[in-house]
Steps between C-alpha positions, in 0.01 A plus 500: 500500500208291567409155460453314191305261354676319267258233355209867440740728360605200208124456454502887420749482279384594111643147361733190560824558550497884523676578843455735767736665694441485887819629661875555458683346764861661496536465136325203429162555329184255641216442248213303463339312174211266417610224273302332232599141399674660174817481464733811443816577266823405631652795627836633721522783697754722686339382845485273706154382535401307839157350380218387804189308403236583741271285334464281189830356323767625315660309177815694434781436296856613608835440289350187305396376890132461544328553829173521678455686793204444728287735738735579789807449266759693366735525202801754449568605138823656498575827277631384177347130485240415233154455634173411363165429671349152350114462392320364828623771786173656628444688843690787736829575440713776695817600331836671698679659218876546667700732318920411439690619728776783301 
């Protein structure tokens, strides 16, 4: 596999917050997304979700707990907890989607 570049491939992207998958490492699945300063539903999934902001901020929501996460910073979203991304997060964001272990 070659090189990436993360901040072009988001700019290719068809909209905000429409992913890209890059690579599966093991079983974990790495994607990249553009986001938009809107705000999306609250949501939970089956995954973990390690979430990297490259650039920009995030405004997330996690079990009632609200956080902001900076470029260079990183927030872990375990499967099963309810997250939702607040109005206000704009820039590059690289998600690791971990599956459970069985």
């Amino acid at each position: 596999m070659s090189a990436v570049d993360l901040f072009r491939t988001a700019e290719a992207l068809p909209g905000a917050w429409r992913s890209r998958a890059l690579a599966e490492v093991g079983t974990a699945c790495v994607k990249v997304l553009r986001m938009d300063e809107l705000p999306v539903e609250e949501e939970v999934h089956a995954t973990t979700e390690v979430l990297l902001v490259l650039d920009g901020r995030l405004e997330l929501t996690v079990d009632d707990a609200e956080v902001t996460v900076g470029p260079g910073g990183m927030q872990v979203v375990m499967a099963g907890s309810r997250h939702a991304v607040r109005a206000g997060s704009r820039g590059t964001l690289v998600i690791v989607e971990v599956p459970e272990r069985a």
